[in-house]
C-alpha positions in Angstrom: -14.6 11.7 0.1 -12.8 9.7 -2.7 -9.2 9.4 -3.0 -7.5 8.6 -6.2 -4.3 6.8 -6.3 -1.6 7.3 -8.6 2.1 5.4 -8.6 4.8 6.0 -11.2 7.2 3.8 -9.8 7.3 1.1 -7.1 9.8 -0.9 -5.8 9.4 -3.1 -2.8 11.8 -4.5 0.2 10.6 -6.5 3.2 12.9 -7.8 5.9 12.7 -11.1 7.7 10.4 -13.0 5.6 10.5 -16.9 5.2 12.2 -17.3 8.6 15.3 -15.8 6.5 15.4 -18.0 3.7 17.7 -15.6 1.1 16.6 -17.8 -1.9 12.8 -17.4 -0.9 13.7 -13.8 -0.4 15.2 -12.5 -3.6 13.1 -14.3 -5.9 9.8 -13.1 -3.8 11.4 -9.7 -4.3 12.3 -9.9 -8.3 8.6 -11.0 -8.4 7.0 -8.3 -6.5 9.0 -5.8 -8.1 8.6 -7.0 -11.6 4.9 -7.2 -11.2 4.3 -4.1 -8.9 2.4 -2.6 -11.6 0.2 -5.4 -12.2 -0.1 -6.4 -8.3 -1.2 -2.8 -7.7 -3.6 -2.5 -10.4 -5.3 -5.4 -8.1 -5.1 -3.7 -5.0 -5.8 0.3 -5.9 -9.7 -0.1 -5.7 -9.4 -1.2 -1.9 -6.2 0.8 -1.4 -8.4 4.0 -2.5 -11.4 2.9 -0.3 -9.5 2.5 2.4 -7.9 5.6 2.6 -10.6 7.9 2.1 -11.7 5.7 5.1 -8.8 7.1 7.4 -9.1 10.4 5.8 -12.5 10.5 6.8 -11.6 9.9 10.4 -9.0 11.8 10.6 -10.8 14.8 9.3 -13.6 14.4 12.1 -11.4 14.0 14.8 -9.6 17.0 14.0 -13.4 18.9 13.6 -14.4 17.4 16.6 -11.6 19.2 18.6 -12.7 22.7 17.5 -15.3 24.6 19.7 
């Protein structure tokens, strides 16, 4: 199975990072959300891979389970 992933837009907000440090916070956000496109170009490949992974799985279970 292959997967192909395909984002038009991201944007990205995680709670309760840098024991709550707002400073750390916003400008980890503004970075992550003004590089999404480039930080998921890096991580598509093994995004991709892993999810026809699960897929995969989840697909046999579901087989598996009818007589």
């Amino acid at each position: 199975m292959r997967v192909k992933l395909s984002v038009g837009a991201m944007r990205i907000h995680l709670g309760s990072l840098f024991n709550d440090n707002q400073v750390l916070s916003a400008s980890f956000h503004m970075f992550i959300n003004q590089n999404s496109k480039e930080i998921l170009d890096e991580l598509k490949e093994g995004l991709e891979y892993e999810l026809a992974h699960i897929f995969i799985k989840l697909w046999n279970n579901v087989y598996n389970k009818i007589p």
